[in-house]
N, C-alpha and C positions, 0 to 999 in steps of 0.2 A: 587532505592527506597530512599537511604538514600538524594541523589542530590535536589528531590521533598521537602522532610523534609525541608533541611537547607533553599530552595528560602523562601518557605512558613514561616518557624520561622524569615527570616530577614527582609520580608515584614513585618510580624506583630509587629516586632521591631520599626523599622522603622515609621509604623503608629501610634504605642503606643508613642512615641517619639515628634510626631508631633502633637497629641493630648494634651500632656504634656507642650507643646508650645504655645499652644493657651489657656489656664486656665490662666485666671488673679487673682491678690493677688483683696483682698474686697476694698482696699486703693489707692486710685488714687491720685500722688501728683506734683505738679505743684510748683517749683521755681518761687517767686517774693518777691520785695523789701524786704519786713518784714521776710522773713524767707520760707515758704514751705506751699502751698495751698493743704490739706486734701479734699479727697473727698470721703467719705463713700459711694462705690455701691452699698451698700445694703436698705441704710435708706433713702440717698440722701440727710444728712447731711454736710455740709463742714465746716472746722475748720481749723482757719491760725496756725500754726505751729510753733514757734520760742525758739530760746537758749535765758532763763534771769536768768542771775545769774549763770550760767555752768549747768543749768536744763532745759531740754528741755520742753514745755507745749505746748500744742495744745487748744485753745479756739475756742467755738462755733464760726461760723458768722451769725449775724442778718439778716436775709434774707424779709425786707419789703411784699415782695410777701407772704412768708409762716406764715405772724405773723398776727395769727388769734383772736387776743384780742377782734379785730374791729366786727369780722363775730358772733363769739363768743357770745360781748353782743348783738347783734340783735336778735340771738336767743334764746337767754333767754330771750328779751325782747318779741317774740312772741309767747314763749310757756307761759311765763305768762297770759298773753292777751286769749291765746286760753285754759289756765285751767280755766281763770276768764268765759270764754262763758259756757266753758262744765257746770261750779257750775250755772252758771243762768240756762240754758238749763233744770238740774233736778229739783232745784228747782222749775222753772214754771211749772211743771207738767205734761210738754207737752205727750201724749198719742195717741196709735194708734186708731182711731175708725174704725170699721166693718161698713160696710153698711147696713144698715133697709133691714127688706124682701122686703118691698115696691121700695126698688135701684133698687135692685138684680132682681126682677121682671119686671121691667121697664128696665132695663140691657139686661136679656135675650127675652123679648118683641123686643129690636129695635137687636141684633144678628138673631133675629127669621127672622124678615124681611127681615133684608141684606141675611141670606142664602136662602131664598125663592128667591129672585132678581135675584139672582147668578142663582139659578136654571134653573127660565126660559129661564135668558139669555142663559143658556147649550144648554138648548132645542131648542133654536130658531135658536141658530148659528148651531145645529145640523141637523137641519132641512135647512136649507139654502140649500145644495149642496148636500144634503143625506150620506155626510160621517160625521166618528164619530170623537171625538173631539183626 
């Protein structure tokens, strides 16, 4: 009984151990020229890393890809553009109109048709071979 116990606690040791192993720190850092390349896991920020003056400092790196200035004004340039539509939009008054009974009547006149058409065709193709549809 007790032989069971110990395999089973030393396995679970063992895996806990290994699990413990494979957990990375949030900071990934990379040796070059200037001092130590930071890499934020989480943000996916990087920051070069260097001793000035016997103090150590990390500064951001400008990363051209992520520097959204550019993306930025464009779209404040198009949400202006699309608030200046919406204020003409209400201003001109534009409204939904209903159809006259006169549409509506002439509407259901040409549906009346089409399902009459329909019909016969049921009937005829029904009649063709004596089975039903």
């Amino acid at each position: 009984m007790l032989r069971p116990l110990l395999v089973s606690l030393t396995i679970a040791l063992a895996a806990s151990t290994a699990g413990a192993a494979e957990i990375t720190g949030r900071y990934v850092l990379e040796k070059v020229e200037q001092g130590y390349l930071r890499l934020d896991s989480e943000t996916g920020v990087m920051s070069l890393c260097a001793a000035r003056a016997g103090v150590w400092e990390c500064l951001a790196v400008k990363d051209q890809g992520l520097d959204g200035t550019e993306e930025l004004a464009r779209l404040r340039r198009e949400n202006d553009a699309l608030k200046k539509r919406v204020a003409e939009l209400e201003k001109s008054g534009a409204t939904t109109k209903l159809p006259s009974d006169q549409e509506v009547d002439r509407m259901m006149d040409i549906f009346g048709k089409m399902f009459d058409r329909f019909l016969d065709f049921a009937r005829e193709m029904d009649g063709k071979d004596g089975t039903a549809l």
